[in-house]
C-alpha positions as CSV (number, residue, x, y, z in Angstrom):
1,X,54.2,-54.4,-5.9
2,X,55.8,-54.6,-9.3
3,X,53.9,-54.6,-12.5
4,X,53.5,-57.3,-15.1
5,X,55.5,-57.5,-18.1
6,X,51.9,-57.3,-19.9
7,X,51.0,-53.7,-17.9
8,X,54.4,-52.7,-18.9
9,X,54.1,-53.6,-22.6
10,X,50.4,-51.9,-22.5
11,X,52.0,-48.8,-21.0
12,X,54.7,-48.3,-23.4
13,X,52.7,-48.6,-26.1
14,X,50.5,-45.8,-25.0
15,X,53.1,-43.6,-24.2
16,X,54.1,-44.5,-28.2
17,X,50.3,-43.4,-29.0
18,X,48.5,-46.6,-29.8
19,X,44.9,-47.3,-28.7
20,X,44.4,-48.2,-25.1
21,X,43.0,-51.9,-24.8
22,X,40.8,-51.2,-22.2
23,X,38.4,-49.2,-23.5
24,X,37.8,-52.0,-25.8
25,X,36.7,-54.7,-23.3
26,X,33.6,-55.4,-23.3
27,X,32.6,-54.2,-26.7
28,X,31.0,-56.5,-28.9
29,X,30.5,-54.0,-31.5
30,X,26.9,-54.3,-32.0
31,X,26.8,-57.9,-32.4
32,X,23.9,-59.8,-29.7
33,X,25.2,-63.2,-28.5
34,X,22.3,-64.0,-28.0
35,X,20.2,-63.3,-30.9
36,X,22.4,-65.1,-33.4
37,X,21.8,-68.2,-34.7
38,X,23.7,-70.9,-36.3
39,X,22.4,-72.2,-39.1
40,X,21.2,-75.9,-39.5
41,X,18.8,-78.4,-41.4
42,X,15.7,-77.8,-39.1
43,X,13.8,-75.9,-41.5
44,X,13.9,-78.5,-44.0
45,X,13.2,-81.4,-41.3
46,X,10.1,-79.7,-39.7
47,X,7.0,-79.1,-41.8
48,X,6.2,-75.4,-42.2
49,X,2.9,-75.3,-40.6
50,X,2.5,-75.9,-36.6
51,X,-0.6,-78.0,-36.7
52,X,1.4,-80.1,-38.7
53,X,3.9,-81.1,-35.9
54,X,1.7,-82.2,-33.1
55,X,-0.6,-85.3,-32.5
56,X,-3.6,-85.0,-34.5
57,X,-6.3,-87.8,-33.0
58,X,-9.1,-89.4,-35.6
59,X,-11.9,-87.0,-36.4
């Protein structure tokens, strides 16, 4: 089989002593996907307390 022209750029520039791309895949460098949040206007919308938010039925 013959190899991409992508392996061979990769290749060349190791032999030339860059930094092999590979060990960086994968790496999110500390950052959680999952954990971060985008910021919006909910905070503002909702009131702060939770007993505020539901249904309160007549005392």
């Amino acid at each position: 089989m013959t190899k991409s022209l992508a392996r061979k750029r990769m290749e060349k520039k190791l032999q030339q002593g860059s930094m092999d791309p590979r060990l960086q895949r994968g790496n999110w460098n500390g950052v959680k996907p999952v954990t971060k949040v985008k910021p919006n206007k909910k905070k503002y919308v909702l009131p702060k307390n939770d007993d505020d938010r539901v249904f309160k039925q007549a005392a």
